[in-house]
N, C-alpha and C positions, 0 to 999 in steps of 0.2 A: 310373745307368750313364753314363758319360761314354768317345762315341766321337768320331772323327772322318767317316765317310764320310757319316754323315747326319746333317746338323744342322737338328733340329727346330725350334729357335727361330727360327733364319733363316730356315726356312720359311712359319714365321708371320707374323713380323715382313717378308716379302715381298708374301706375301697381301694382308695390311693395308694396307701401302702401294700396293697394285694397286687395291683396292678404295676407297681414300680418294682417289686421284689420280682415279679416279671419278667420286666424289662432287664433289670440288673443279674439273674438268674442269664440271661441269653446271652449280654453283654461280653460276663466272664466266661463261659461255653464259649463265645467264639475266640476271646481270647485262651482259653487253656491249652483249646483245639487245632486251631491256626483255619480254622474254617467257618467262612459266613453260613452257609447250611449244612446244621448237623442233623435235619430232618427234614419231611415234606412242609412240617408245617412252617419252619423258615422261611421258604421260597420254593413251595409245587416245583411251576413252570421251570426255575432255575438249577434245581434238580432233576429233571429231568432230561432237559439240556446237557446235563455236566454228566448224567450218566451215559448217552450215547458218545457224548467226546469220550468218555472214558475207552469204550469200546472199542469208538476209531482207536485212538491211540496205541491201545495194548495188540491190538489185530495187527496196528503197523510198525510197534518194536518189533513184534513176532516174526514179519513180513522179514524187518530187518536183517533177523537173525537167520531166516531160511534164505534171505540171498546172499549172505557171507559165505553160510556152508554150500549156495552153490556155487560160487564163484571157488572155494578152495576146492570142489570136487571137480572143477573144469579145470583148473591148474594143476591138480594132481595126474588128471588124464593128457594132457596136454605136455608140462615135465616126464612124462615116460615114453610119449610119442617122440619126443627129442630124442631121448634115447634109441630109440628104434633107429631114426633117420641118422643120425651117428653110425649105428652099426651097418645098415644099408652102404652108406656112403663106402666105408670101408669095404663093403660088399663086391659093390661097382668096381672099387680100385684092383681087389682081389680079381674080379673078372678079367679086369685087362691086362693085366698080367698073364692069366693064364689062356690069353686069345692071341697071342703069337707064339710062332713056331721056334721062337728060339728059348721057349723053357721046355722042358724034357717031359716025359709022361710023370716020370720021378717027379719032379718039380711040381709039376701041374695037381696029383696026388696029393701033395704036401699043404698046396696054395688052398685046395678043396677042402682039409680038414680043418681051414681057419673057416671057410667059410662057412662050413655045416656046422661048428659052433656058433659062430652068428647066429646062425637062420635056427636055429634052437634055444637060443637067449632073445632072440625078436619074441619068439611065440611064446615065451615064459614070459617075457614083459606084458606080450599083450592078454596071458590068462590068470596072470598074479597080480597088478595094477589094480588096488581095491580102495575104497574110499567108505569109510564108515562101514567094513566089513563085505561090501558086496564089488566085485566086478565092475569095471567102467570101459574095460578094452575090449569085451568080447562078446556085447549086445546080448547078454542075460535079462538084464534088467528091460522090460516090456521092450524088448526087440530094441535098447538102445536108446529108445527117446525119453527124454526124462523133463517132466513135467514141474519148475517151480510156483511154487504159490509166495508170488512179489506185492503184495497189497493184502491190505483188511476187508474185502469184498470179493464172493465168486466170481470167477473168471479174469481175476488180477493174475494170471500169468506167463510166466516166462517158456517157452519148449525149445530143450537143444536137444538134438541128435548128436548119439557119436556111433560109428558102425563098427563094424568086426574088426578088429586088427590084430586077428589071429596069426598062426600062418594054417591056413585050414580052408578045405573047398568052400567055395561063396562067400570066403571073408575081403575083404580089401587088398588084401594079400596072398590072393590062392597063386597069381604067375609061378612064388618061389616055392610053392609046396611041392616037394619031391626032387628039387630042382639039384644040378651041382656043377660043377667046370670042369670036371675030369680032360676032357678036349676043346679044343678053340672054338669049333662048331658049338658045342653048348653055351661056352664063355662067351660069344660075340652073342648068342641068341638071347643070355641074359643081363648084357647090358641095358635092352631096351628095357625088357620086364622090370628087372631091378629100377630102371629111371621114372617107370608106372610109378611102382611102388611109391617111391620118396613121390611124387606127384600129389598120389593120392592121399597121403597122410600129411602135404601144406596144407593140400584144399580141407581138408577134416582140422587142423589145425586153425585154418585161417576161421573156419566157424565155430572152431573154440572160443577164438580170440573176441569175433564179433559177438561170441553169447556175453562173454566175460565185460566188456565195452556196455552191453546194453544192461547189464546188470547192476555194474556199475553206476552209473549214469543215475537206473531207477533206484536204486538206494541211494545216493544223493538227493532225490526227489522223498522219497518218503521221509527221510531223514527232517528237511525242511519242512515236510508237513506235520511230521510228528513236533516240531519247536513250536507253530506259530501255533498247532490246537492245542496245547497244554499248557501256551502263553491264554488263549482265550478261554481254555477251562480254570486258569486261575483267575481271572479276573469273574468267575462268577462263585468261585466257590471259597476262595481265600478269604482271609480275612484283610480288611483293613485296618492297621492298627491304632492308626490313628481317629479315626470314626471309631473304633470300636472304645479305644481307651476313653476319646469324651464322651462316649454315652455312659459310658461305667459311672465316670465322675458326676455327671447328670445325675442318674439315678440314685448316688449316694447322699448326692445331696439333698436332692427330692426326698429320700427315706428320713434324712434328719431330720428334714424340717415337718416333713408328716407325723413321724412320732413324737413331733413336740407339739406341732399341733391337736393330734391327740389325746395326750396329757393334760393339754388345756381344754379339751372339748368333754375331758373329765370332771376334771375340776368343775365343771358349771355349775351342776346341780347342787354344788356344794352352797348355793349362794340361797336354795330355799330356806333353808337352815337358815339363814338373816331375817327371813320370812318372819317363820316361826318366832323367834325370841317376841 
């Protein structure tokens, strides 16, 4: 039947083009973008997916970042503990020297004023040794224990202790407080103390060591988790460029041939007019 008031084909061939320009509209968005979903209405489920990766991820660069600075605040307090046990050392040698009777009161006086500068640069280390402003040698900080957040979820943490290594009552090192070699009797008495000391700051060392190992370790762990989730959130959110390039080309050509279809789906009516003569 051939009318004019209502032209089916044109209707069609509008549709089409409604619906290709569409498709072609999304195509280059994902190409402009570098992303298959730039909304929910892309892919719901697959945005929603790609925003909790997002999550994880960014929680465990974070993660990453707070075990590096813990790892340099462990090594910062650890390099000064060297230092200590350095000066100790030469502490102990001073002692025994001044614990036989063939150095003189004179001598023994003299050996003492090396050593009360020590034992006064020990205690300066261990109350100036700061790491991002705060104290790390003299258990300010919550009595010492210090608590890292190693992962993107509550209770991903790390806890190292480090205790007083002051030279002060209750610290790690109270034997040397007050202490000096003036006579052999003292000097022999602080051999031992002095060999506490260095003891006690391997042993706090060696759990330096072991926080820094396990810290270690879980950032290598995170590190690997953060590659292969951000490998699986590209694969839902990136673009394929290839997929994406031949649908473009689909679409364009679809729209060609639409619009020339409907230029002819124009045209029709025009054949009443043949009618008529």
């Amino acid at each position: 039947m051939t009318v004019i008031n209502t032209n089916m084909n044109a209707m069609f061939a509008k549709n089409s083009l409604t619906i290709n320009a569409r498709a072609m509209s999304g195509a280059m968005e994902q190409l402009a973008t570098g992303q298959r979903i730039n909304s929910a209405k892309d892919d719901a489920a697959g945005l929603a997916i790609s925003d909790k990766m997002t999550s994880q991820i960014r929680g465990l660069q974070q993660a990453i970042n707070n075990g590096n600075d813990a790892i340099s605040l462990l090594q910062t307090a650890e390099g000064s503990m060297i230092q200590q046990t350095a000066m100790l050392q030469r502490m102990r040698e001073l002692a025994v020297q001044a614990s036989t009777d063939s150095t003189t009161v004179n001598d023994k006086r003299n050996i003492d004023q090396e050593y009360q500068k020590l034992l006064t640069q020990i205690n300066n280390v261990g109350k100036q040794t700061q790491w991002n402003g705060e104290n790390v040698l003299d258990a300010t900080h919550s009595a010492g224990s210090y608590q890292f957040q190693i992962g993107a979820n509550s209770g991903d943490t790390v806890t190292v202790v480090i205790n007083n290594f002051t030279v002060e009552d209750g610290s790690m090192l109270d034997d040397l407080v007050g202490s000096d070699i003036l006579t052999a009797t003292k000097a022999q008495d602080m051999l031992a103390k002095i060999s506490s000391s260095i003891d006690a700051i391997d042993l706090q060392r060696s759990t330096l060591g072991a926080g820094i190992n396990q810290l270690t370790y879980s950032l290598d762990n995170l590190t690997n988790v953060v590659q292969n989730a951000t490998a699986s959130r590209s694969r839902i959110m990136d673009t394929d460029y290839a997929t994406a390039s031949s649908n473009l080309a689909k679409a364009q050509i679809i729209q060609q041939a639409a619009t020339a279809m409907l230029a002819q789906a124009n045209q029709q009516p025009q054949t009443v007019l043949a009618l008529l003569k």
